[in-house]
C-alpha positions as CSV (number, residue, x, y, z in Angstrom):
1,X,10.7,70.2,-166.0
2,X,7.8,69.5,-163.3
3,X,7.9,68.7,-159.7
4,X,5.7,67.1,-158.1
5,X,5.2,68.2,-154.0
6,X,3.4,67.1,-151.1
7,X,3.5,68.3,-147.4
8,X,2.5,71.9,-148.8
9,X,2.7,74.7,-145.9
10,X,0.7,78.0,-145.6
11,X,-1.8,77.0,-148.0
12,X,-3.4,80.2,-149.6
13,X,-5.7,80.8,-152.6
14,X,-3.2,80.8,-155.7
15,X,-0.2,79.2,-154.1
16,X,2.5,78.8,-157.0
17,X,1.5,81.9,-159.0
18,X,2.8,82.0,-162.9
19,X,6.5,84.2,-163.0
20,X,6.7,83.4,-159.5
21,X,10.3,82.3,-158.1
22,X,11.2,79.0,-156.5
23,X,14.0,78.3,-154.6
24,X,15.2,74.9,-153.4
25,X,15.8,74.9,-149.5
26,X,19.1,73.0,-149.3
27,X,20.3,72.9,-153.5
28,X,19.5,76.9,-153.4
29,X,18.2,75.5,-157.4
30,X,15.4,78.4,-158.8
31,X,13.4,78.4,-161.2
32,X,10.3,80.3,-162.6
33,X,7.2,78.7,-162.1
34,X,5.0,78.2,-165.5
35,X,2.1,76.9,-164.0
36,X,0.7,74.8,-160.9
37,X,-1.8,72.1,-161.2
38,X,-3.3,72.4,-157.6
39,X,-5.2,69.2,-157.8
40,X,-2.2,67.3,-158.6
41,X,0.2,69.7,-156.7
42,X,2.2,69.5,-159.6
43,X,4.8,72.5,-160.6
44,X,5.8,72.9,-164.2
45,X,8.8,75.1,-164.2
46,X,11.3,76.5,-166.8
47,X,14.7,78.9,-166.0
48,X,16.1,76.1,-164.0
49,X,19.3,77.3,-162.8
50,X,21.2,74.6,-160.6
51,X,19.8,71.1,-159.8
52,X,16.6,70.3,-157.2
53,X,17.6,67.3,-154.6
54,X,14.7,65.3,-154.3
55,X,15.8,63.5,-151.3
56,X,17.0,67.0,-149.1
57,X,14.9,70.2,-150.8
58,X,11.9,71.2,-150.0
59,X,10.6,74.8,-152.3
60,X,9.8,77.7,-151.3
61,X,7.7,80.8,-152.9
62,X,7.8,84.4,-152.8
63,X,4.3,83.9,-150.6
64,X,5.8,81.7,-147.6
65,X,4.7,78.6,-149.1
66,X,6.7,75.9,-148.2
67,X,6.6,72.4,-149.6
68,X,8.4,68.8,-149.7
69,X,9.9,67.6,-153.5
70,X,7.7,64.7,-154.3
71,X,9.3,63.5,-157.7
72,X,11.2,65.4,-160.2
73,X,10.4,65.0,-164.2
């Protein structure tokens, strides 16, 4: 699965680290990330347990990063 975000918060060096553990704000949907495009702020992701709302979510990561569900494919 990927997800594609936009208004990303707390921007740090390596946001979206590999094994890291996203949770979705309003689904509570995690999954583990496999790896993070940062130039197209793209999330692949695998472990899915529950189902991300694009239209209410927004993910968060073990760092503090917060950001808005874009698209989900």
């Amino acid at each position: 699965m990927t997800i594609v975000l936009s208004e990303i918060s707390n921007i740090y060096p390596n946001v979206y680290k590999v094994g890291d553990i996203i949770t979705g704000s309003s689904s509570g949907a995690t999954a583990t990330v496999a790896s993070y495009n940062e130039s197209t702020t793209t999330l692949s992701v695998n472990n899915v347990s529950g189902t991300f709302d694009v239209s209410n979510d927004t993910v968060t990561e073990p760092g503090g990063a917060v950001a808005t569900i874009k698209s989900i494919g």
